[in-house]
N, C-alpha and C positions, 0 to 999 in steps of 0.2 A: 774458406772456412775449413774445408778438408785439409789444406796443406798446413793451417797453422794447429790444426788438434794432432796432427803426424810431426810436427816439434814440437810439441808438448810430449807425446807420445816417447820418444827420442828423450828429449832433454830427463822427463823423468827415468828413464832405465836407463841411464847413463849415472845420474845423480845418486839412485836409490842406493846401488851396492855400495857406493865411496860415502856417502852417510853414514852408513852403516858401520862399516869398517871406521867410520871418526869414532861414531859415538863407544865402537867396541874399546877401540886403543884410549882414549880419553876414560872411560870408567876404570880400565884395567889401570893404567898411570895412576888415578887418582889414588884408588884401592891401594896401589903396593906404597903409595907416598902416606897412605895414613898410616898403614901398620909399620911403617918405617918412622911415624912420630909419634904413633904408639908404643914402642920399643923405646925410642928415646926418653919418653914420659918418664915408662919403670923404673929405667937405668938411673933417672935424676932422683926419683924418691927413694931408689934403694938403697941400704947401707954399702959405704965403701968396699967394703971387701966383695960382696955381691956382687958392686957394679965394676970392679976387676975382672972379677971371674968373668963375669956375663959380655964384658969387653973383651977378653982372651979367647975367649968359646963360647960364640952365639949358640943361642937352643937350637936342638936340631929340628931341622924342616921349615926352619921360618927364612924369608927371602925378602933381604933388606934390600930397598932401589935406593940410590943416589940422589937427592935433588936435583943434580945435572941431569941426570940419565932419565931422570923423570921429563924435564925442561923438555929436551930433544924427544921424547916420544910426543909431546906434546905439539910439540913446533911441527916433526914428520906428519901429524894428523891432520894441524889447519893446513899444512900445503896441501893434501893430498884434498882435502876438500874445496881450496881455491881454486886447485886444477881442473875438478870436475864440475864447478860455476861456470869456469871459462870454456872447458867444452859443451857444458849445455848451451852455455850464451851462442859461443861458434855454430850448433848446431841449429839453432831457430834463426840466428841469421841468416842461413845457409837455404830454409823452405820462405824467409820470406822476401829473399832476394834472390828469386831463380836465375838459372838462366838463359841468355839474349841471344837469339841466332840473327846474325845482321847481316839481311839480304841486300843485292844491290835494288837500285830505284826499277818501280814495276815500265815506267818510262824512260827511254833514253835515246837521244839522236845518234845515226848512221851514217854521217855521211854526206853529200849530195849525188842525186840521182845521176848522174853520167860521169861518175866514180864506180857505177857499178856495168857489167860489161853483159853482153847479152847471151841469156844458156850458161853462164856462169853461176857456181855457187859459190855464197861469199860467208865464208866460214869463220871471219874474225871478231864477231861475238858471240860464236857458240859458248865458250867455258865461261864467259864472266854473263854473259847473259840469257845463254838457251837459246839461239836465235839464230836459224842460217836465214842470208836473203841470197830471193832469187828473181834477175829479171827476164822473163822469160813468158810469153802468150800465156795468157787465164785460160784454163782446162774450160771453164766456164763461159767465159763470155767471147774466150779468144780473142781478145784485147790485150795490148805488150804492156807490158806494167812491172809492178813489183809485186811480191809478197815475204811476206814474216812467216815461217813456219816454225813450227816447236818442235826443239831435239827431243822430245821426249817419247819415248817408243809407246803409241795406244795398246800395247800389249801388257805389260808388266813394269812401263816406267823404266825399262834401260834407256841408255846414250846411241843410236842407231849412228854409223860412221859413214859419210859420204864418199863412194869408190866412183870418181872421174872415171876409171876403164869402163867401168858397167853402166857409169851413168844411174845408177841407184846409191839409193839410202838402204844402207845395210844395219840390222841390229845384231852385235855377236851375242847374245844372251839366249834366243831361241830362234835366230834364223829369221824374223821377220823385215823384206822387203818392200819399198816404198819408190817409187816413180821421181822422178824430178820433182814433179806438182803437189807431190806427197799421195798421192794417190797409192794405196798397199795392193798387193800384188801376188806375195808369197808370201811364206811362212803363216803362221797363230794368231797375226795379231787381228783384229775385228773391223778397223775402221780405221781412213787415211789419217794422216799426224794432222795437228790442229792447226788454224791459222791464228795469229794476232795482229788486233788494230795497227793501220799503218796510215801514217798522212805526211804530209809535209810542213813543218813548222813553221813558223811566222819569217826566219831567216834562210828556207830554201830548202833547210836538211830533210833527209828522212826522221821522220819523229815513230818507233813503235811504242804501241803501249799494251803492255804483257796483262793487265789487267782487264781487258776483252779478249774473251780468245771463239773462234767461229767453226764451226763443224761440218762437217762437207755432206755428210748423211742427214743433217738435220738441217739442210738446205741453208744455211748459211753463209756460205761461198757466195752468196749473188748481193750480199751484202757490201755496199760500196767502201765500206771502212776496211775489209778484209782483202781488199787488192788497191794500189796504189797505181792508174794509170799515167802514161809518161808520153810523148810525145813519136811516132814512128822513124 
């Protein structure tokens, strides 16, 4: 309700000035077109030699318009007010068809599990999906498995970059480091990176699903959805 009273809002201050301006140039048109057949009126009832004269040398200060000249102010006014129909219409179509930010699916398959290699991180759906896996012992249970971690830094929401030399998760935004396991370490940020649901789907792959995600401080880690174990 809010966004369509803010194009109404829109459309009429858009509309009001260019009304205005019609109804100004359309009275003025009119006005100069009557005293212009007011003139001609005189000229027909007056005697000939009058209506010479008065044909030779109009009175002074009187400002005769053309019927054409008249037409064309006429014509420049409806377009000028067609114009501003069509922006108010553009602008209310504009609050009542926002818009669409198109995510990818909160689920997606990874893979099969010994496609993924051990202590490795596997970084090929971090950009389209936020999502390193890693298969490597549960900090938790100590069991070799998998997990889904989220690129997303528990600090302020940067991209944290994985540095193979250090063996950490790095965030260039304020220096917050994280463990292989996600486990933080250094830097600001408050609490290890999150986990998400991870299982194996009915054809083998890894299936995670971004729409659970599990917290290590808030004992969620021992949650069987949150680590995916595999065979030693």
């Amino acid at each position: 309700m809010a966004e369509i009273l803010q194009a109404i809002g829109i459309a009429g201050a858009i509309l009001l000035p260019i009304i205005l301006l019609t109804l100004v140039v359309s009275i003025t048109a009119v006005k100069r077109g009557e005293t212009s057949m007011g003139h001609g009126d005189a000229a027909h009832h007056a005697e000939p030699a009058h209506a010479v004269a008065a044909a030779a040398k109009p009175a002074a200060g009187s400002k005769l318009i053309p019927r054409r000249s008249m037409i064309s102010w006429m014509t420049l006014a409806w377009a000028a007010f067609s114009a501003s129909m069509l922006a108010a219409a553009t602008a209310t179509g504009r609050f009542m068809f926002p818009n669409v930010l198109f995510e990818p699916p909160p689920t997606f398959k990874a893979g099969y599990p010994d496609e993924l290699q051990t202590g490795i991180v596997d970084e090929r759906f971090k950009l389209r999906f936020g999502v390193w896996l890693v298969k490597d012992n549960d900090v938790v249970t100590g069991a070799l498995g998998i997990y889904a971690l989220s690129t997303v830094c528990t600090h302020l929401g940067c991209t944290p970059n994985w540095l193979a030399g250090e063996q950490k998760f790095k965030c260039p935004c304020h220096g917050s480091g994280y463990y292989k396991n996600g486990i933080n370490f250094e830097g600001p940020t408050p609490r290890p990176l999150e986990r998400y649901a991870i299982s194996l789907a009915d054809d083998g792959q890894i299936l995670v699903d971004k729409s659970h995600k599990f917290q290590y401080e808030k004992g969620e880690w021992i949650n069987p959805q949150s680590f995916l174990k595999v065979p030693s």
